[in-house]
C-alpha positions as CSV (number, residue, x, y, z in Angstrom):
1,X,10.7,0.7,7.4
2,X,14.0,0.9,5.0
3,X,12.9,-0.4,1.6
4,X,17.0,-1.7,1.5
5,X,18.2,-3.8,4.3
6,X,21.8,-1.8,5.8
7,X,21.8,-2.9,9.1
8,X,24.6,-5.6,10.8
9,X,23.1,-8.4,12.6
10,X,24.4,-7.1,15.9
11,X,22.6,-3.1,15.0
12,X,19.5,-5.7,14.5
13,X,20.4,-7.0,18.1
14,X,20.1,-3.6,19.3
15,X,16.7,-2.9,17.5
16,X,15.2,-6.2,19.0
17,X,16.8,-5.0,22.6
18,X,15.0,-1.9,22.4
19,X,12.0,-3.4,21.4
20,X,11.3,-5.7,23.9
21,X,13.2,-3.8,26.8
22,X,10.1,-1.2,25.6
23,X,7.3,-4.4,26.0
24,X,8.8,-5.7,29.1
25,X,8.4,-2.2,31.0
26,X,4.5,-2.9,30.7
27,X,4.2,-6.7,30.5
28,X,7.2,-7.6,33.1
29,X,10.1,-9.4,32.0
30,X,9.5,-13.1,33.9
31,X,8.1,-13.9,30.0
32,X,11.7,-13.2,28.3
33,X,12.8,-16.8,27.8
34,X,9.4,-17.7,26.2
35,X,9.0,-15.0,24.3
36,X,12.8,-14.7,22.8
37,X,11.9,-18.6,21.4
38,X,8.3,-17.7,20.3
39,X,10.1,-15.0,17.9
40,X,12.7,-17.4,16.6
41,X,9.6,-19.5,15.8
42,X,7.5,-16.8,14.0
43,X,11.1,-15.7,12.0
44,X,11.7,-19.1,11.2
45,X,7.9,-19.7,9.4
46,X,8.3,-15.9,8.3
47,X,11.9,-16.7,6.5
48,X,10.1,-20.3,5.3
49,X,7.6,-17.8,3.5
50,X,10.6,-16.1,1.4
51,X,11.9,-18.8,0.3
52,X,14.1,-20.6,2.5
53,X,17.2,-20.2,5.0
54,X,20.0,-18.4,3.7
55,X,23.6,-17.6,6.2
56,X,22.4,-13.7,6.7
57,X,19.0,-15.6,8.4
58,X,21.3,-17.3,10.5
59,X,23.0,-14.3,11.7
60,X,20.3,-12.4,12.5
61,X,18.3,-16.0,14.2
62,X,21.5,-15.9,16.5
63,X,20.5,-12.1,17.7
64,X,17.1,-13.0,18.8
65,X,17.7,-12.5,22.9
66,X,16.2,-10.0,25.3
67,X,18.7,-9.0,27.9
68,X,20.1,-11.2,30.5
69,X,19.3,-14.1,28.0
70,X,21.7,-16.7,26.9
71,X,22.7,-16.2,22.8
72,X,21.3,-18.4,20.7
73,X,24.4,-20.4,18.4
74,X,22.3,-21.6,15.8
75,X,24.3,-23.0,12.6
76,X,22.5,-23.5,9.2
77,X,22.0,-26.9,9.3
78,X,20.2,-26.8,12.4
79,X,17.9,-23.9,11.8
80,X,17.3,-24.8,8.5
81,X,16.4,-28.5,10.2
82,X,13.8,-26.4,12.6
83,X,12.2,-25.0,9.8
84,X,9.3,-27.8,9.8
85,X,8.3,-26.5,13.6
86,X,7.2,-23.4,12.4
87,X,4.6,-24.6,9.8
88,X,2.0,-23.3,12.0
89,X,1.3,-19.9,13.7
90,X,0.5,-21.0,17.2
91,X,-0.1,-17.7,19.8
92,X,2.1,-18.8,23.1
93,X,0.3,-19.8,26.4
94,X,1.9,-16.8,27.8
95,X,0.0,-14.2,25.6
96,X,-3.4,-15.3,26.6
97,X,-2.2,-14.8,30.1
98,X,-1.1,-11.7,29.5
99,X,-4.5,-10.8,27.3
100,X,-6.5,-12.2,29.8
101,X,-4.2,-10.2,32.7
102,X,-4.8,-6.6,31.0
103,X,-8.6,-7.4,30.6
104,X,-8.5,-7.5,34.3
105,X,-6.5,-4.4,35.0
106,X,-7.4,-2.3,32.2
107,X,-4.0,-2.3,30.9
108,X,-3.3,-3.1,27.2
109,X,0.2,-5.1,27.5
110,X,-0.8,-7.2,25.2
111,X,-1.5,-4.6,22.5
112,X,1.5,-3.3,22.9
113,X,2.9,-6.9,22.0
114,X,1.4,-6.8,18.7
115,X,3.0,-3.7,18.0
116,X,6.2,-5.1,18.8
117,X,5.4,-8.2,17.2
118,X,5.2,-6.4,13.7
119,X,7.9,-4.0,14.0
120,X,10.4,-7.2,14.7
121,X,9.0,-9.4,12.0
122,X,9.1,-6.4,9.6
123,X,12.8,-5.8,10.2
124,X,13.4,-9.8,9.9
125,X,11.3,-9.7,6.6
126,X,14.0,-7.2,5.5
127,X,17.1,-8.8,5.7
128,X,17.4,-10.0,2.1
129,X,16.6,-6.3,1.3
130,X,12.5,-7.1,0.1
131,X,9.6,-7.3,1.9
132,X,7.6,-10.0,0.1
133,X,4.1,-10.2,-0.1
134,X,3.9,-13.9,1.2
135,X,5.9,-12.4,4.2
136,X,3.9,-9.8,5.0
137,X,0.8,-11.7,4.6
138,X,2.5,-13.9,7.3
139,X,2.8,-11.5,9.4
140,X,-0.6,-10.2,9.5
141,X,-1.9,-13.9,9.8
142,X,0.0,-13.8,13.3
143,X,-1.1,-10.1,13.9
144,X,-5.2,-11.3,13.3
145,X,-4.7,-14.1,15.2
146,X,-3.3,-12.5,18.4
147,X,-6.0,-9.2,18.3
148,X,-8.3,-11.8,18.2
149,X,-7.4,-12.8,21.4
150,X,-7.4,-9.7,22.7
151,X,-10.7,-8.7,21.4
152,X,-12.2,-11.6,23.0
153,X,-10.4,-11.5,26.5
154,X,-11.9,-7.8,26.4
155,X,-8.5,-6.0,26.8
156,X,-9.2,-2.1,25.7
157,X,-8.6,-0.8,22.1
158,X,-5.4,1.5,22.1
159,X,-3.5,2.6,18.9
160,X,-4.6,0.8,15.4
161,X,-2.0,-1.5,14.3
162,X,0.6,-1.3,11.4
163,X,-0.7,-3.4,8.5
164,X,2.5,-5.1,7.5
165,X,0.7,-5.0,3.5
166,X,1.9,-1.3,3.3
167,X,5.8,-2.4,3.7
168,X,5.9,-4.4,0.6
169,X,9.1,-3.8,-0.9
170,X,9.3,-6.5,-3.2
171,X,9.7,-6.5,-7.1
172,X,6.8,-9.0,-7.4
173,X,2.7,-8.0,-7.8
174,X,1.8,-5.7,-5.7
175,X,-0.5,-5.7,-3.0
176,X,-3.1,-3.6,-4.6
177,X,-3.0,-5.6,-8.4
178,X,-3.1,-8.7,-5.9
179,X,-6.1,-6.9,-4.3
180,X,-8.0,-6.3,-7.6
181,X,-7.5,-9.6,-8.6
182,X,-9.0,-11.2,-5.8
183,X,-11.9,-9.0,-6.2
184,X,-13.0,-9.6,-9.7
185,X,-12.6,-13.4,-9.0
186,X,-14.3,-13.3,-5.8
187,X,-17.5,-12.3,-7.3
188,X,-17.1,-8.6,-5.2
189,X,-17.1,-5.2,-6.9
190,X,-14.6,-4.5,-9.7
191,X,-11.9,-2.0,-9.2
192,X,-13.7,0.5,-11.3
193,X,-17.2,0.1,-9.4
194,X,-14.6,0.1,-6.0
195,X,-12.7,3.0,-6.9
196,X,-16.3,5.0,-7.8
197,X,-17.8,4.2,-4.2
198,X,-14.3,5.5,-2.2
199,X,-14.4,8.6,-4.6
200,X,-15.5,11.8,-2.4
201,X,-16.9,15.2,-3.5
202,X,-14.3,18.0,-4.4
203,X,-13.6,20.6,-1.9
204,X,-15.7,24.1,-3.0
205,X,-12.8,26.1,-4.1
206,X,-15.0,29.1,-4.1
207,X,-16.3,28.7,-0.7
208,X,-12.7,27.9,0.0
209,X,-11.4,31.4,-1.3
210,X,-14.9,33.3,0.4
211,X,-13.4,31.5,4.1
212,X,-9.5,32.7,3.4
213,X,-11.1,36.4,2.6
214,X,-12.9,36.5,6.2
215,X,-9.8,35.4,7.9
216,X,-8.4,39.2,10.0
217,X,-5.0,40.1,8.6
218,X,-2.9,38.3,6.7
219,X,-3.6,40.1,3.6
220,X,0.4,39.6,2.4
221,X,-0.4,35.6,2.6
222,X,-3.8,35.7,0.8
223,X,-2.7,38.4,-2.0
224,X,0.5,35.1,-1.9
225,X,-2.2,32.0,-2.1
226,X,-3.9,33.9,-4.8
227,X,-0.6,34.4,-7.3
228,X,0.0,30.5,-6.4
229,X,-3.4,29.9,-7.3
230,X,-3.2,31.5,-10.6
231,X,0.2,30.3,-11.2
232,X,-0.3,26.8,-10.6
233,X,-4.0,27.2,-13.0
234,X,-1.9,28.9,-15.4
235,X,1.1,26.2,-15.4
236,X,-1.9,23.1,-16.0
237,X,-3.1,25.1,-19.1
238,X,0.3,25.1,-20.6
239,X,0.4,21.4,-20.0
240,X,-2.4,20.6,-21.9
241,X,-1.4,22.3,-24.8
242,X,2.1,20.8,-24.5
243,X,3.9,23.8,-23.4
244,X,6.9,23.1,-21.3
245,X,6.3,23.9,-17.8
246,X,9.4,24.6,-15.5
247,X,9.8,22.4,-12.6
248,X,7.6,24.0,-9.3
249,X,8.2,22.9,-5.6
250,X,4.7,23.4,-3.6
251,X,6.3,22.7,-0.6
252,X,6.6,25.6,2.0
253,X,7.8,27.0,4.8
254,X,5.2,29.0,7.3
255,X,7.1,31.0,9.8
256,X,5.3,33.5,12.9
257,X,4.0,33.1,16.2
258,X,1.7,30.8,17.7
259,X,-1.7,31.7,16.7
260,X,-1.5,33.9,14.0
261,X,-3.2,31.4,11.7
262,X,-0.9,29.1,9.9
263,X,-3.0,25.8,10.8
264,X,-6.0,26.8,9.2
265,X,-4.3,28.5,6.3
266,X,-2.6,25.0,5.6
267,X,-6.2,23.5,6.3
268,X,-7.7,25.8,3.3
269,X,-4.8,25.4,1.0
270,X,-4.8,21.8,1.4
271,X,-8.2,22.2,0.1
272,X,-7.7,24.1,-2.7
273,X,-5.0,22.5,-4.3
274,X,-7.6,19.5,-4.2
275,X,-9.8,22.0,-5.9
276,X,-7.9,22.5,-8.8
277,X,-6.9,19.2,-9.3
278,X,-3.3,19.4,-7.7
279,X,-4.3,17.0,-4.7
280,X,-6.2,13.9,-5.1
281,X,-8.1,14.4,-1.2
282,X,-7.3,17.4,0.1
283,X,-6.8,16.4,3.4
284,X,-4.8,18.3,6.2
285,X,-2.6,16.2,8.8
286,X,-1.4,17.7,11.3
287,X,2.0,16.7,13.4
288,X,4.8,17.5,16.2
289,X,7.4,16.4,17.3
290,X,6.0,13.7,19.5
291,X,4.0,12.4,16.5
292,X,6.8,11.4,14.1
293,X,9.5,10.8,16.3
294,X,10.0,7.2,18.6
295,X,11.4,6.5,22.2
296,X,13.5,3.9,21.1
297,X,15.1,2.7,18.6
298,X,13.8,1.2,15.2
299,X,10.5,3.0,15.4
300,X,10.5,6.4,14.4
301,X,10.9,5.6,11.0
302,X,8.0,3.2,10.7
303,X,6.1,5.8,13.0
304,X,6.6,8.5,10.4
305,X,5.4,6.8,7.5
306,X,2.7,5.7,8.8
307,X,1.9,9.4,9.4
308,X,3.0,10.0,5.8
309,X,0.2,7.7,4.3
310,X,-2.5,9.5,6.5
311,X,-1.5,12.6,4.8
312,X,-0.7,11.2,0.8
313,X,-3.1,13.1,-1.6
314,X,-3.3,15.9,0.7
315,X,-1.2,18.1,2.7
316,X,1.1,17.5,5.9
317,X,1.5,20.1,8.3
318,X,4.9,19.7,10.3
319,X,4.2,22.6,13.5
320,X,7.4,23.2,15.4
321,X,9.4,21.3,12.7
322,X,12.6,22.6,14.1
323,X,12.4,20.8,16.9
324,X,13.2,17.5,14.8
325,X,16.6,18.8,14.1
326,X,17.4,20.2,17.8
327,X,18.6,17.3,19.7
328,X,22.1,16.5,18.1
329,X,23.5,13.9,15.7
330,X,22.0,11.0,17.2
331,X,18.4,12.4,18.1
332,X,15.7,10.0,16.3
333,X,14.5,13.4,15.2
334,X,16.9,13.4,12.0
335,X,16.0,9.7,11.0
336,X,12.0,11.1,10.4
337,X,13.5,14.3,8.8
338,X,15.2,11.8,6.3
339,X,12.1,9.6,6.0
340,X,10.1,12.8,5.2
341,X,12.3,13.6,2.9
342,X,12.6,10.4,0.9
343,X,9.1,10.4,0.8
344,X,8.5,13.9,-0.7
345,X,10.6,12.4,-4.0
346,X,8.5,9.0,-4.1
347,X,5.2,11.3,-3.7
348,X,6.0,14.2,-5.8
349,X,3.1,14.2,-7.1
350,X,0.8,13.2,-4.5
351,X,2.3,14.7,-1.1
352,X,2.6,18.5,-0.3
353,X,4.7,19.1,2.8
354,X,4.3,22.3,5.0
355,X,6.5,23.3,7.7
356,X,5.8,25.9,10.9
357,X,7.3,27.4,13.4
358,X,9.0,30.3,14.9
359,X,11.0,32.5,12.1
360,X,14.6,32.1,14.3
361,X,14.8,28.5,14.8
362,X,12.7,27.7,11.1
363,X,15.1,28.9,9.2
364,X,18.3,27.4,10.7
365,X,16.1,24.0,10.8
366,X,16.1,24.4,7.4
367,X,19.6,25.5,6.7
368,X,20.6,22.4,8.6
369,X,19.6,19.9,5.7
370,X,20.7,20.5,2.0
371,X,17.8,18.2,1.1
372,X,15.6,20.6,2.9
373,X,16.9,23.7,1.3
374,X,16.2,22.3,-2.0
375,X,13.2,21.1,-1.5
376,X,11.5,24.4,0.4
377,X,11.7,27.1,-1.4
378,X,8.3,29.1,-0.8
379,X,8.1,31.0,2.5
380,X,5.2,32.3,3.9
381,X,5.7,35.1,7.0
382,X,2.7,35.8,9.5
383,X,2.7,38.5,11.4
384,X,1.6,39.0,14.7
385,X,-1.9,41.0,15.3
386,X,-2.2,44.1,16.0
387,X,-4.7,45.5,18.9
388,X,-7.4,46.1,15.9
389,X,-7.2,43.2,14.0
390,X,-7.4,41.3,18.1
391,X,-10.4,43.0,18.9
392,X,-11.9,42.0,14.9
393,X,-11.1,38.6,16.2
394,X,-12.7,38.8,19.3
395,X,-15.8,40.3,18.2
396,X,-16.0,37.3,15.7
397,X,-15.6,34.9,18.5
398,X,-18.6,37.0,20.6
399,X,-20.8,37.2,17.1
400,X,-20.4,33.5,16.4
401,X,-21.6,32.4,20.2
402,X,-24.4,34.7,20.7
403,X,-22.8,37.2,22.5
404,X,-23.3,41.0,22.3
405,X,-21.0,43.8,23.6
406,X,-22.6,46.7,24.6
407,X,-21.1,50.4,23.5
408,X,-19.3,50.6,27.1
409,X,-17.8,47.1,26.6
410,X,-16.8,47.4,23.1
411,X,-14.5,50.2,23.8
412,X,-13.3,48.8,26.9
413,X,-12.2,45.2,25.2
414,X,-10.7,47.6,22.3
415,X,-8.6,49.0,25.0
416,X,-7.6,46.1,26.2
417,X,-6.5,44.4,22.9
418,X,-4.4,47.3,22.1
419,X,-2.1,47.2,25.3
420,X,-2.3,43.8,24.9
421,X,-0.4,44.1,21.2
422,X,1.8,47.3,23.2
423,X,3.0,45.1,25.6
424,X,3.3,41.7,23.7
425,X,6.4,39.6,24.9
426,X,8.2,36.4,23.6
427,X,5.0,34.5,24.3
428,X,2.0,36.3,23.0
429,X,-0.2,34.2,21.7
430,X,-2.2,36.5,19.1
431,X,-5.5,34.6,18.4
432,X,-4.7,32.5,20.9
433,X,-4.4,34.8,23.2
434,X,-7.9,36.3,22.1
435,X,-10.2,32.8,22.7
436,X,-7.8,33.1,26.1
437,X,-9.7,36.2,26.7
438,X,-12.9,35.2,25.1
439,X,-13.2,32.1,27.3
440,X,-12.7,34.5,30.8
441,X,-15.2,36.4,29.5
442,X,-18.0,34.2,29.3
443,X,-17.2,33.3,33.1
444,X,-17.2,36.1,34.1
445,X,-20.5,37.0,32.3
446,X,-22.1,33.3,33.4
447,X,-21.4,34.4,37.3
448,X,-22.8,37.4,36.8
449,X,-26.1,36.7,34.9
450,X,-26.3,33.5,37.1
451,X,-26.9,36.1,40.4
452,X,-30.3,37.5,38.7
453,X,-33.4,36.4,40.1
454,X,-34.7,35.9,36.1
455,X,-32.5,36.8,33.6
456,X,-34.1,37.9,29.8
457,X,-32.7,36.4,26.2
458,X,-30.9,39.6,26.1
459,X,-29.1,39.4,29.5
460,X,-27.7,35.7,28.4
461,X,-26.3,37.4,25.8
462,X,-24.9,41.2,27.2
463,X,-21.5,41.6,27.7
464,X,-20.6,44.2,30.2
465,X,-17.3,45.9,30.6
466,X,-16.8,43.8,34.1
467,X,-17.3,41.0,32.3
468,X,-13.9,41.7,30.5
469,X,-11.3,41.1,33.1
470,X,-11.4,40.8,37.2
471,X,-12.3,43.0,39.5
472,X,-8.7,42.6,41.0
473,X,-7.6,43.9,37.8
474,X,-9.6,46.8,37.4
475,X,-8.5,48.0,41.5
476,X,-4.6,47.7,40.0
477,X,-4.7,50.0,37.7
């Protein structure tokens, strides 16, 4: 959601389009008529709510019409004159139809509706540039009102709604002093006592540092963590004996092949920075593509930030970022690079942003953007496996699950993890490859210990070589 309203009332037309042409593919578009006057109504009591009618409100009233609808020609006399019909939030006849519809079928139309419903009503909020708190209460009044519905028609849960609160844009009280207030007049707890009961334990950094030493490999990133570590340690004891401190981006860039580790790296880092007191959490989110980025348009910004509060006091973990930056000038991909971006300044302090991928396409993601050049300047290189450090991975995987290779099998799975490094190509997987492996394995081993007549503790857990790969494999070579 823009925090400064740029868009004509004709790109609003489009955004409105989109939105419902995206409702109407689940709920059918017989309902257009009714439901392009239902939104004049809820932007007429949401505009009431800010304070009045201004011209911009009637341009943007006068863009409220699906496709293959007549255009409305309001003037501001008469919508200001409408006003007093939209005292009232009212859900249309035609939504409990619909609710009532997908509790039959299992569908969740309706749900979808809400969705839309917001994202409209957020835009329309916008047009004098704020979202004000009285407006976005509105809106989640309407919201409430129409879940409610849904929750007692008995259509199915899908994805949480937005809470219109979090757009609040507007110079006055914000939500969360509003909040407090209400709580210390209410009689409820006070922010202090509030603030106490959400506060969770600190992540162990030690048991954090124990887990990165037992990871195979990557001795070049740990011996990297560490220096950060001691850097960043080092940089908070200069602070507080006012020392200057040079500026420090902890933003980064991982680059390697799928499954050489970078997730759960990014999953312990995020941890220790809360360890030492860089992160408030600690928390990992991780995200593609397909999680930041909208069909249509309007969304995707609104879609990445609500990923971006998920992840604000921890870390979030972009994995094939480059992909956001591969589908031209007018992909939706480069309006969440922006958003994430903009949100990296407002959170500077609160938000560390980590992005993976293959080394190639990683770095010309990030030559793409000036704003991402300057802001990710720490790169972090994992390198595939080799056939030893496979075979450490694999017997990790067999020592965790109870399973046991014999001598026989040991050198045979050795073998294998060797030619299987030899003869990597463009897709080798590294560890990924290995649970690949490990996962055959126990099939193979469950068919064959499910043919004895009474097999012992020790032949649930004995791994044979035959267990390790087919015996059509073993005939080929």
């Amino acid at each position: 959601m823009p925090t400064t309203w740029t868009r004509t009332p004709e790109e609003f037309h489009k955004i409105y389009a989109a939105n419902t042409d995206a409702f109407y593919r689940l709920g059918g578009s017989s309902m257009a008529r009714e439901l392009d006057e239902f939104m004049t109504h809820c932007a007429l009591n949401l505009w009431s709510r800010g304070g009045g009618i201004t011209q911009r409100h009637v341009d943007m009233a006068n863009q409220i019409y699906s496709r293959n609808q007549p255009q409305p020609r309001w003037l501001l006399w008469s919508l200001t004159g409408s006003i007093k019909e939209g005292e009232v939030f009212l859900p249309p006849v035609f939504y409990w139809n619909l609710a009532e519809s997908d509790a039959k079928r299992g569908t969740e139309a309706s749900r979808t509706f809400i969705r839309m419903l917001t994202n409209i009503l957020l835009y329309l909020a916008a047009v004098d540039d704020d979202v004000s708190y009285d407006e976005a209460a509105f809106i989640t009044e309407c919201t409430d009102k129409l879940n409610a519905i849904c929750d007692t028609s008995g259509v199915r849960k899908s994805k949480a709604p937005l809470n219109p609160l979090d757009f609040v844009t507007s110079g006055e009280q914000s939500y969360i002093e509003k909040h407090k207030l209400q709580t210390q007049t209410t009689g409820g707890d006070t922010p202090a006592k509030a603030e106490e009961k959400q506060e969770t334990p600190k992540p162990d950094f030690d048991a954090l540092m124990a887990e990165l030493e037992s990871l195979v490999g990557l001795e070049e990133i740990k011996r990297d963590i560490k220096n950060m570590i001691n850097l960043i340690k080092v940089r908070k004891l200069r602070e507080q004996n006012d020392l200057p401190v040079p500026p420090m981006s902890l933003h980064m860039v991982f680059l390697g092949n799928p499954g050489t580790g970078k997730t759960t790296v990014a999953r312990i880092l995020s941890g220790l920075y809360a360890a030492i007191g860089v992160l408030e959490k600690g928390q990992l989110v991780e995200v593609d593509r397909s999680g930041l980025v909208a069909g249509y348009v309007g969304q995707t910004a609104l879609k990445t930030q609500e990923v971006i509060k998920k992840a604000i006091g921890g870390v979030l973990f972009i994995d094939e970022a480059y992909s956001l930056a591969s589908g031209g000038e007018n992909d939706f991909g480069r309006e969440a690079i922006e958003t994430i971006l903009k949100a990296m300044e407002d959170h500077r302090k609160e938000l560390i942003v980590i992005v993976a991928g293959y080394s190639g396409p990683m770095e010309k993601f990030i030559s793409s953007n000036p704003g991402l050049e300057s802001r990710f300047n720490k790169y972090f290189f994992f390198q595939d496996y080799n056939g030893e450090q496979l075979m450490a991975i694999f017997r990790k995987q067999c020592d965790k699950n109870g399973y046991k290779l014999n001598e026989e099998a040991e050198k045979r799975a050795a073998e294998l993890f060797t030619e299987l490094y030899e003869n990597r190509g463009d897709n080798f997987g590294n560890g990924r490859d290995v649970r690949n492996c490990f996962e055959d394995m126990v099939v193979r081993q469950s068919n064959r210990v499910a043919a004895m007549e009474n097999p012992s503790k020790e032949d649930l857990m004995a791994v044979l070589p035959e267990d390790l790969e087919d015996e059509e494999e073993e005939n080929n070579e």
